[in-house]
C-alpha positions in Angstrom: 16.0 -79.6 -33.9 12.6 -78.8 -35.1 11.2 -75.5 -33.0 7.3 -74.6 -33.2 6.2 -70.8 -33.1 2.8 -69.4 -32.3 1.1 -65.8 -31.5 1.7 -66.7 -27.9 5.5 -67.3 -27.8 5.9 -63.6 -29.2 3.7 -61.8 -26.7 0.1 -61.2 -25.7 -0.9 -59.1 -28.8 1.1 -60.5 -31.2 -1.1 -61.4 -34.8 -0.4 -64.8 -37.3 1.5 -62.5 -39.7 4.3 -61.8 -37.1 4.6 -65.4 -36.1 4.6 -66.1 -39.9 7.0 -63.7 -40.7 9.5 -64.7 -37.1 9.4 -68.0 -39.0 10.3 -66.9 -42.5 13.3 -65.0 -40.6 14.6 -68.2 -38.2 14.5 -70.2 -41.4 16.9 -68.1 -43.2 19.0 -68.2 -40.8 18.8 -72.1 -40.9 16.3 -72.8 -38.0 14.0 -76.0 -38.9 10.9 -74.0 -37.5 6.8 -74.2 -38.1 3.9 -72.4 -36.9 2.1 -75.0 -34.4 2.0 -75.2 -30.5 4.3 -78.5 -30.5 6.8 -79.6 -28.2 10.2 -78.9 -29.8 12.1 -81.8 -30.9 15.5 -83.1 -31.7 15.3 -84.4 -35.3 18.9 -86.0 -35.6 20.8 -88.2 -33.8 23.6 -85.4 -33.8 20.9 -83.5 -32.0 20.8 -85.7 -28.7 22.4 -84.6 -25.7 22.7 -81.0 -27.5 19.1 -79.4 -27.0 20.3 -77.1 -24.3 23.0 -75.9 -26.0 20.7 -75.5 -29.2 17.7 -74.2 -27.5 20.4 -71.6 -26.6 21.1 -70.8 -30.1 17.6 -70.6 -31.2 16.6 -68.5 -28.2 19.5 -66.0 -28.9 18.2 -65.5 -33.1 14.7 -65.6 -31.8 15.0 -62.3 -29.7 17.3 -60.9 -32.4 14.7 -61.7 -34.8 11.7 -59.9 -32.3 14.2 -56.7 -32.0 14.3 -57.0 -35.7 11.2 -56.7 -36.4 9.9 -54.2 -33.6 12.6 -51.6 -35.6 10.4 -52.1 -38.7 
């Protein structure tokens, strides 16, 4: 799946560089992610009938990824 990250998704005063550098950290941990207000999408036919249990997934790096980066 293809997931899309702005400002907004990691709080009200978040800046571009943290969505920038969320990205940088989802992708190395093999998230297909960009910065952009878009609908997340499946990208593969594997995908379909999975993007709960994905979304899942992604949701659990993402806020190991924020508590990441509020330690720095």
């Amino acid at each position: 799946m293809k997931f899309f990250i702005v400002e907004k998704n990691i709080g009200d005063d978040a800046t571009k560089e943290q969505a920038e550098k969320l990205i940088e950290m989802l992708k190395v941990r093999g998230w297909d992610v960009e910065y952009g207000a878009k609908r997340n999408v499946a990208t593969d036919v594997s995908e379909f009938g999975q993007e709960e249990t994905l979304q899942s997934k992604f949701a659990d790096d993402f806020m190991d990824c924020i508590a990441q980066m509020e330690e720095e």
